[in-house]
C-alpha positions as CSV (number, residue, x, y, z in Angstrom):
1,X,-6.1,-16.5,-20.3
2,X,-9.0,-15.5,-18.5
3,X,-9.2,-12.2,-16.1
4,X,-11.6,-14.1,-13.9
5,X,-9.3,-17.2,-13.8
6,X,-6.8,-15.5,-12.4
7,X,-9.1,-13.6,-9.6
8,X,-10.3,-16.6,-8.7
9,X,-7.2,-18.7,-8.9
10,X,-5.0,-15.7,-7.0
11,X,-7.5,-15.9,-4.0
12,X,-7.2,-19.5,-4.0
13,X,-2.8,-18.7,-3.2
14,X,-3.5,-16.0,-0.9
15,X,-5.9,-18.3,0.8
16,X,-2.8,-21.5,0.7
17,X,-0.6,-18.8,2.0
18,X,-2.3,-17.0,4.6
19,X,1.1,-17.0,7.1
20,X,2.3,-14.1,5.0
21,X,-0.5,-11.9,5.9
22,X,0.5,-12.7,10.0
23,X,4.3,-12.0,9.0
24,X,3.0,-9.1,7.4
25,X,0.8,-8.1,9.9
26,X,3.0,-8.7,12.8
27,X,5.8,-6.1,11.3
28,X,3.0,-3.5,10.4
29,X,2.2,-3.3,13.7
30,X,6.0,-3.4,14.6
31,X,6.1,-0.4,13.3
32,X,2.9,1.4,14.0
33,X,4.4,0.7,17.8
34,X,7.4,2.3,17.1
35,X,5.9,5.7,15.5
36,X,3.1,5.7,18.2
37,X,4.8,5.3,21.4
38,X,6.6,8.7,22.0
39,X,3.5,10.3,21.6
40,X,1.9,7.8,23.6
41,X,4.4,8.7,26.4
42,X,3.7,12.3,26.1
43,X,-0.3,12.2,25.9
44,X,-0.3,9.5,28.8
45,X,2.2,11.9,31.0
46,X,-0.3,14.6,30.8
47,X,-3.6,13.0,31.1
48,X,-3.3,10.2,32.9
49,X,-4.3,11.6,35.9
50,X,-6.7,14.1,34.0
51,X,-10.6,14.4,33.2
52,X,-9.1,16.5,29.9
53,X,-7.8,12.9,29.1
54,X,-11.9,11.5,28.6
55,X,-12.0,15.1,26.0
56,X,-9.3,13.3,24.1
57,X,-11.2,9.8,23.9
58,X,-13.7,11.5,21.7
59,X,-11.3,13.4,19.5
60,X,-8.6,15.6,18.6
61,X,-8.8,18.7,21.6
62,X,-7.2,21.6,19.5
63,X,-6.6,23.8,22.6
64,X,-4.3,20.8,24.1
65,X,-2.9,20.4,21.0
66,X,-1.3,23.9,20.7
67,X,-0.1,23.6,24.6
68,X,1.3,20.3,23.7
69,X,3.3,22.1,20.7
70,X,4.7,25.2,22.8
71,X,5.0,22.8,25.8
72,X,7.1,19.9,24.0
73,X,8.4,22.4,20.6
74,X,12.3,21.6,22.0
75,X,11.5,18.2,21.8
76,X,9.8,17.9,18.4
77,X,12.9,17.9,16.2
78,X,14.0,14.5,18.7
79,X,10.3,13.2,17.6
80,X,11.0,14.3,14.2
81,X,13.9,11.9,13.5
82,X,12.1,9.1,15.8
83,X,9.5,9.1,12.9
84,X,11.7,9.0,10.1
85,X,13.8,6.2,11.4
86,X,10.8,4.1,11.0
87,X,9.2,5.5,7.7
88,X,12.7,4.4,6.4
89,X,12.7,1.1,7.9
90,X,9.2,0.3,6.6
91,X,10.5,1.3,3.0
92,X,12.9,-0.6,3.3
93,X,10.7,-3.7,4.6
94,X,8.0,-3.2,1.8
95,X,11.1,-3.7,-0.8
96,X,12.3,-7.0,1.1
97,X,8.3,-8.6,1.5
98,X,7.5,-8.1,-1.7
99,X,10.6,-10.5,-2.3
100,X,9.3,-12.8,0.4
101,X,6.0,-12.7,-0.8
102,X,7.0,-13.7,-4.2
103,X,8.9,-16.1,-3.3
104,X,6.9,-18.4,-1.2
105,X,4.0,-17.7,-3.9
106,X,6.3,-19.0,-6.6
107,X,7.6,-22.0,-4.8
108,X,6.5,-25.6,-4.9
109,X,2.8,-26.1,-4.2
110,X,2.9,-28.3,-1.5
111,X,5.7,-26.5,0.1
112,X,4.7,-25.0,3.5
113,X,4.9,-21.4,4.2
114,X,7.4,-20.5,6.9
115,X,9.2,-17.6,8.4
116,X,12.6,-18.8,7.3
117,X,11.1,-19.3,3.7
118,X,9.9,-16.1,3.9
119,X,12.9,-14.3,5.3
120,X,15.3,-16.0,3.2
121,X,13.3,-15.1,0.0
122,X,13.4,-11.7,1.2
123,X,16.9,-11.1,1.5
124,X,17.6,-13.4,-2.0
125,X,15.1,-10.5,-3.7
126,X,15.8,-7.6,-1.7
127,X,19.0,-6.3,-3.9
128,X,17.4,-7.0,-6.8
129,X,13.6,-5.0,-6.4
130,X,15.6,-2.2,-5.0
131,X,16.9,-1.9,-8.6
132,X,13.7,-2.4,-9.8
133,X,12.7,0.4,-7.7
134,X,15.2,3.0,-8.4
135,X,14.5,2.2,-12.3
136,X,10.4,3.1,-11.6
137,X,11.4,6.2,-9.8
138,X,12.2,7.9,-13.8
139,X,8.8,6.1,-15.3
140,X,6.8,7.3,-12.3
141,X,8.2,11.3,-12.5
142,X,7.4,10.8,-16.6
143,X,4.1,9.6,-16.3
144,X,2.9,11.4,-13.5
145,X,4.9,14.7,-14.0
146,X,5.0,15.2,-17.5
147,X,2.3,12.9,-19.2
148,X,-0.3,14.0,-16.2
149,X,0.7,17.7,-16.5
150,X,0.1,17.8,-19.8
151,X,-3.6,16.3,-19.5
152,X,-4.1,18.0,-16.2
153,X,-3.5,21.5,-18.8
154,X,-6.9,20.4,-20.2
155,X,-9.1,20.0,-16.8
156,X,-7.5,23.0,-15.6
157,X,-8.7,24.8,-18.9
158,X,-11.7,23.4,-18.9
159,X,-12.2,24.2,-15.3
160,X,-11.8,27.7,-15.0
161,X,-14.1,28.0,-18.4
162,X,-16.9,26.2,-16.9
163,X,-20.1,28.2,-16.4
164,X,-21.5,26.6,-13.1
165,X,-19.6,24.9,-9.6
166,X,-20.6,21.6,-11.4
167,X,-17.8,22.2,-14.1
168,X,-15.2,22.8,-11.8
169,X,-16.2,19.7,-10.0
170,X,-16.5,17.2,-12.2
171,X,-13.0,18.7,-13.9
172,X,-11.3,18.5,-10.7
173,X,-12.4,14.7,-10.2
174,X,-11.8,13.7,-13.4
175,X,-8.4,15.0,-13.2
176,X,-7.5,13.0,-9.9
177,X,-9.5,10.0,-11.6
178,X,-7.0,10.2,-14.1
179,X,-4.1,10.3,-11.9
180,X,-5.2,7.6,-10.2
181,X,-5.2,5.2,-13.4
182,X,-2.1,6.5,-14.6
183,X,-0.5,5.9,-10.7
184,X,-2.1,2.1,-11.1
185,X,-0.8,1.7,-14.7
186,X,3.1,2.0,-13.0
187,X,2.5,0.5,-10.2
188,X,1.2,-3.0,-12.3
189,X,3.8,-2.6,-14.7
190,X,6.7,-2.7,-11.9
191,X,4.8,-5.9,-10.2
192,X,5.2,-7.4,-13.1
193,X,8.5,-7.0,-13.3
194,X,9.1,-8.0,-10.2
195,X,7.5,-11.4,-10.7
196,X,9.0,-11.8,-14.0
197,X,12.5,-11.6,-12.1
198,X,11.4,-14.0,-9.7
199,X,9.8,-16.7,-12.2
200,X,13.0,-16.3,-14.3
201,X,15.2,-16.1,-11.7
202,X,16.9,-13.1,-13.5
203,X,19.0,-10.4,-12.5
204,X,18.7,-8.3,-14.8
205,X,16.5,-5.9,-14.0
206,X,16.0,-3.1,-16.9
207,X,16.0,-5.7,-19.5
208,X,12.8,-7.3,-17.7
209,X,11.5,-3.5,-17.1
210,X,11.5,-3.7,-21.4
211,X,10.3,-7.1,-21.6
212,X,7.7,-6.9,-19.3
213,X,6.5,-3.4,-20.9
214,X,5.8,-5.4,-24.0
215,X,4.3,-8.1,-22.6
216,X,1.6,-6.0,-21.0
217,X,1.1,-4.0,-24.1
218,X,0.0,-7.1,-25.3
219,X,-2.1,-7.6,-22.8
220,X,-3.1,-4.6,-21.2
221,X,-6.7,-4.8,-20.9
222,X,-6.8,-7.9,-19.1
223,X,-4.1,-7.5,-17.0
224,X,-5.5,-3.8,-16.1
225,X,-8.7,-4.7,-15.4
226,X,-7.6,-7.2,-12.9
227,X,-5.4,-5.0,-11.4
228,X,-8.4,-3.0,-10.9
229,X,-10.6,-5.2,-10.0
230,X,-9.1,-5.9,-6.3
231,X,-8.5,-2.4,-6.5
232,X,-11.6,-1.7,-6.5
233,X,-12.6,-4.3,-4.2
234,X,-9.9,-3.6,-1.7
235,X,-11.4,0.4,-1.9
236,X,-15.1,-0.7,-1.3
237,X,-13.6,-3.1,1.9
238,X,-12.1,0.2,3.2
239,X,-15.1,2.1,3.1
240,X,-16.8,-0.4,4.9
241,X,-13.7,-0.7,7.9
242,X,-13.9,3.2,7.8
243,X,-17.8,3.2,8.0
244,X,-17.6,1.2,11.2
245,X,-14.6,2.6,12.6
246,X,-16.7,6.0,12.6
247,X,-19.4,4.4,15.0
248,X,-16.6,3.0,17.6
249,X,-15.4,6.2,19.3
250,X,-14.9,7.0,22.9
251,X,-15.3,4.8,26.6
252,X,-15.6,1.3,25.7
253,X,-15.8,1.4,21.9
254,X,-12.4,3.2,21.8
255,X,-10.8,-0.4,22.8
256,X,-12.9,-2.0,20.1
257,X,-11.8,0.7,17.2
258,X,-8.0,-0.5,18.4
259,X,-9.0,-4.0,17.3
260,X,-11.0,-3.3,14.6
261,X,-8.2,-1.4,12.9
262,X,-5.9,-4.1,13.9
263,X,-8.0,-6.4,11.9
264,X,-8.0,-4.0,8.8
265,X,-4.8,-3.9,9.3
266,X,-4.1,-7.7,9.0
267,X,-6.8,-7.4,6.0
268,X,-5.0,-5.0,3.8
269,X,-2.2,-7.5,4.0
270,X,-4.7,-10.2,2.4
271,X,-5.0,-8.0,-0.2
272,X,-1.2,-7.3,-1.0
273,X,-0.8,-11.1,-1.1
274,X,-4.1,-11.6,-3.3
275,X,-2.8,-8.7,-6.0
276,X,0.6,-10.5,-6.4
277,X,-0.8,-13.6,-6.1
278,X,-3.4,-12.7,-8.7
279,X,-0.8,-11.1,-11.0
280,X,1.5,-14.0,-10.8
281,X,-1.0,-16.8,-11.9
282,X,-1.7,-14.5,-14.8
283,X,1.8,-13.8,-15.9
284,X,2.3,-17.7,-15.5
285,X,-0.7,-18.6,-17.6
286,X,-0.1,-16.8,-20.5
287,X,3.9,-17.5,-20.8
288,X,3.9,-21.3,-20.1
C-alpha cells in the first residue's frame, strides 16, 4: 500500500467532503466569538470614541494594557471563567467532530454529506473517543514525560558542554525536534484507533489501542511518513498565511487580516479532514 496512494487518494475524500470543513469552520468561529467578545466590549467601550483606539489598530499599546488591567482587575476573574467555559466546550467539540468526521468519511461513497449525518455520527462516536482519549492521556505523560526526559538528559548534557552558542543551539532544537516527532507518533497512533473503532464498529476501546499499536509497528514508516507529510505541508501553508498576515496591519488592511485569518481558519479545517481522510484510506487498504 503505497504512502503516495493514500495522499493522493485522502485529498481526493477531503475534496468529496468539503461540507465538513464549513461545519467545522462555522463552530470554530462559534467559538473564537465567544472568547473574543468580552474583550471586544471592553476595548470598544474605551476607544470608540478615541484617537488612542487608531494606536491599537497597529498593535498591542502596552501603556493601555496595564490601565486596562488595574481599570478592569475586579472583573478579570468574571473574564476568567468566560474563557474557560469555551476552551471546555471546544474540547469537548474536537472529541464529537472527530466522530463526525469519521463517520461521514467512512460511509457509503455516494452518500451526501449533511449536517444531520454529521451530527448524528458525532454523538454515535462521542462516548466512545472520549475513552479513547482518557486511555492516550497515560501513553502521552509516558512518552513525553518519561521517554522524552530521558533523551532530553542528553541534549541538556550535551548542551551545557558545548564550546560555542552554536552547541547550545542546535541542542536545544534538536531536542524540541524530537519532541515534536515523539508528540506526532501519539497523536497518529490514537487516530488510528479512532478509525479502527469506526471501520469496525467496535466498542472496545483499549483492545483497539493494542491492536492498532501492532498494526502500525508493522507499518510504521509508511504510515509515519504520511502523517508527516501533511504535517509538513499543513506547517509550510501556515508560514505562508502568517507571512501575509504580517503585511495586513492597520486602517483598511486590518479588515482584510480578519478575512484572511477567517480563511486560514476554514483551511486548517481542510487539513484535519485531509489527515483523517488520508489515514483512513491507508488503514482500509492494507486490512481489506
Amino acid at each position: 500500500m503505497g504512502m503516495m496512494k493514500s495522499f493522493k487518494q485522502g485529498a481526493g475524500i477531503a475534496a468529496r467532503r468539503s461540507r465538513l470543513v464549513l461545519y467545522l469552520w462555522l463552530a470554530n468561529l462559534v467559538f473564537a466569538v465567544l472568547v473574543v467578545a468580552p474583550f471586544a466590549f471592553l476595548v470598544g467601550g474605551d476607544f470608540s470614541r478615541s484617537l488612542l483606539g487608531d494606536r491599537l489598530a497597529k498593535g498591542v499599546d502596552f501603556i493601555w494594557l496595564g490601565d486596562a488591567i488595574l481599570k478592569y482587575q475586579d472583573a478579570l476573574a468574571c473574564l476568567s471563567g468566560w474563557i474557560l467555559i469555551p476552551v471546555v466546550l471546544y474540547f469537548l467539540w474536537s472529541i464529537f467532530s472527530s466522530g463526525g468526521i469519521l463517520g461521514r468519511i467512512t460511509s457509503k461513497q455516494d452518500e451526501r454529506t449533511t449536517l444531520a449525518g454529521f451530527l448524528s455520527d458525532g454523538c454515535r462516536y462521542f462516548f466512545r473517543f472520549f475513552r479513547v482519549f482518557l486511555l492516550s492521556i497515560p501513553v502521552y505523560l509516558l512518552v513525553l514525560g518519561l521517554v522524552y526526559r530521558l533523551i532530553g538528559t542528553l541534549f541538556d548534557s550535551w548542551s551545557k558542554n558545548a564550546r560555542t552558542e552554536w552547541g547550545a543551539f542546535w541542542a536545544s532544537n534538536l531536542k524540541l525536534l524530537i519532541f515534536l516527532l515523539l508528540f506526532s507518533l501519539v497523536r497518529m497512533l490514537f487516530d488510528y484507533v479512532k478509525i479502527r473503532l469506526v471501520v469496525e464498529q467496535s466498542r472496545k476501546a483499549f483492545r483497539a489501542t493494542v491492536l492498532t499499536f501492532g498494526f502500525l509497528v508493522r507499518r510504521l514508516a509508511r504510515a509515519w511518513g504520511l502523517y508527516l507529510l501533511i504535517g509538513v505541508l499543513s506547517l509550510a501553508v501556515s508560514f505562508l498565511f502568517l507571512g501575509v498576515s504580517r503585511l495586513l496591519a492597520g486602517g483598511f488592511g486590518a479588515i482584510l487580516l480578519i478575512v484572511w485569518e477567517q480563511i486560514y481558519m476554514a483551511v486548517r479545517q481542510g487539513f484535519k479532514v485531509w489527515f483523517l481522510s488520508s489515514e483512513y484510506h491507508f488503514y482500509w487498504d492494507s486490512v481489506r
